[in-house]
N, C-alpha and C positions, 0 to 999 in steps of 0.2 A: 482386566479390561472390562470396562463398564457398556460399551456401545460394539453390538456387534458389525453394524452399521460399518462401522469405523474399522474395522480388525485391521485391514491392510492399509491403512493409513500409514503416514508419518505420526509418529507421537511425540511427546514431551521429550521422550530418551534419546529417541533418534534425532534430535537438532544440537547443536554443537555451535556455541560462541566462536565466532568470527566468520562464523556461513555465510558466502554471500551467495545470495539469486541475480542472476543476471535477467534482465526484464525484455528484453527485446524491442523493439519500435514499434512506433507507431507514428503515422504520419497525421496533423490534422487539417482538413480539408475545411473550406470556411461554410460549405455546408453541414458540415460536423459541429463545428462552433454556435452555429444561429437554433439549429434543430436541440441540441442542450440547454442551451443557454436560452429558447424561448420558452422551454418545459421549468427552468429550473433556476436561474439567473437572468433575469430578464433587462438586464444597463442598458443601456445604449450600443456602449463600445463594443458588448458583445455579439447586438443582433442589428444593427444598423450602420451601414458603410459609410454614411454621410457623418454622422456622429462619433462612428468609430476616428475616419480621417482626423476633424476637430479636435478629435481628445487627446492626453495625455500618451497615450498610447499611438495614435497615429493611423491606425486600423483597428479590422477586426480580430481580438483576442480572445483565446478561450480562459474560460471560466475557471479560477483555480481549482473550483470543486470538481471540475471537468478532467483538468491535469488529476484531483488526487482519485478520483473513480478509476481514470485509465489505470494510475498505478498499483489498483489495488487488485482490478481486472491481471494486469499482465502481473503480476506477483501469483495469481491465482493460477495462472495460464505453466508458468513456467518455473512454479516451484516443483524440483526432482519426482515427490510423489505424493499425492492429495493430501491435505493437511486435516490431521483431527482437529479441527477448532470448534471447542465449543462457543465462542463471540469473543467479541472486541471489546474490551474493555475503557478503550477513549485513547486519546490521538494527544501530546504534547507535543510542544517546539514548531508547531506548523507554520511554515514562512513559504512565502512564496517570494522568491529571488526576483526572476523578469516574466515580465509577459512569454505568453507561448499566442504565437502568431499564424493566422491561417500557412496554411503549409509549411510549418513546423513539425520536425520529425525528435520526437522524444523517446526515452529512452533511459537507462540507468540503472541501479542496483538497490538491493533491501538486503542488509545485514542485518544477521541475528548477533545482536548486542550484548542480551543480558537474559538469561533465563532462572526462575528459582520456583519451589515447588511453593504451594498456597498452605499457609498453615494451619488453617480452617477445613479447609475442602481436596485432601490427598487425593482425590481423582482429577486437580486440575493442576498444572503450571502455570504460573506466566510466562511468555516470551516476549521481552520487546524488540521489537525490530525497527531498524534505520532504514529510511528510505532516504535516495539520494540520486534524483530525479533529474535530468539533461537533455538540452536542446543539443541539433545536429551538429553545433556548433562546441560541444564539450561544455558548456555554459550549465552553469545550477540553473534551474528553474523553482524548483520546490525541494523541502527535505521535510523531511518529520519525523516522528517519533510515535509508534503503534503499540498498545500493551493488547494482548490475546491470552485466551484462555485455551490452553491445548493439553487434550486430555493426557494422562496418562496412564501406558500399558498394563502397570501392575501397583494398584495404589497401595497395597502391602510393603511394597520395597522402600526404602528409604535411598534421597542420593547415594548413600556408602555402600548402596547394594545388599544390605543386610533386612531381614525382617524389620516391621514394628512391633 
């Protein structure tokens, strides 16, 4: 183990393909939408009631970038035990399903998909993880696809367990 920081972490060994995290709720208040979305997404639909009404959407909606922070928050919040990650390494498949609407309560899961060690850098893994994002209503909202670098414990060991 390279980060003493990190000792009691989750590492790279300790995640297991087909993990899911359950992410818990979150309700969005259309105060919550305008205050995001005027720092960071600035449409119409997001921070203006009269134009939100007009548009496509019909009100005001949050931000997908809003939906994927929360998810990344509550993946943070309520993964079993703090994660050694050393970053993100970038997001594929990101779709945003339907709108998430003031007072919408979201919610949903992040599977661990797919993990393999780095064959450059044996102090790292990847893990990519699924996210699969829901309104109160059971409804997709957002899904994606996360690759992370998550350290691991003993970069001497190989998957087999054996030295290198």
């Amino acid at each position: 183990m390279n980060n003493p920081i990190t000792k009691d972490y989750a590492h790279f060994e300790d995640l297991e393909i087909g993990q899911t995290i359950d992410l818990g709720a979150t309700t969005l208040t259309k105060e919550m939408i305008i205050t995001f979305a005027t720092e960071f997404d600035p449409f119409p639909f997001h921070i203006d009631e009269k134009a939100a009404k007009a548009s496509l959407l019909g009100g005001i909606a949050a931000s997908g970038w809003q939906t994927g922070a929360i998810a990344l928050k509550k993946l943070l919040e309520n993964f079993p035990k703090k994660l050694a990650s050393a970053g993100g390494l970038g997001f594929t498949n990101l779709k945003w399903k339907r709108p998430v609407m003031a007072n919408d309560t979201i919610g949903g899961t992040v599977t661990i998909a797919n993990k393999r060690r780095t064959k450059s850098r044996p102090q790292w893994g990847i893990v990519t993880l699924e996210f699969d994002i829901t309104n109160q209503k059971s409804q997709t909202v957002m899904t994606m696809s996360l690759e992370n670098l998550v350290d691991v414990r003993n970069p001497e060991i190989t998957d087999e367990g054996s030295p290198k």
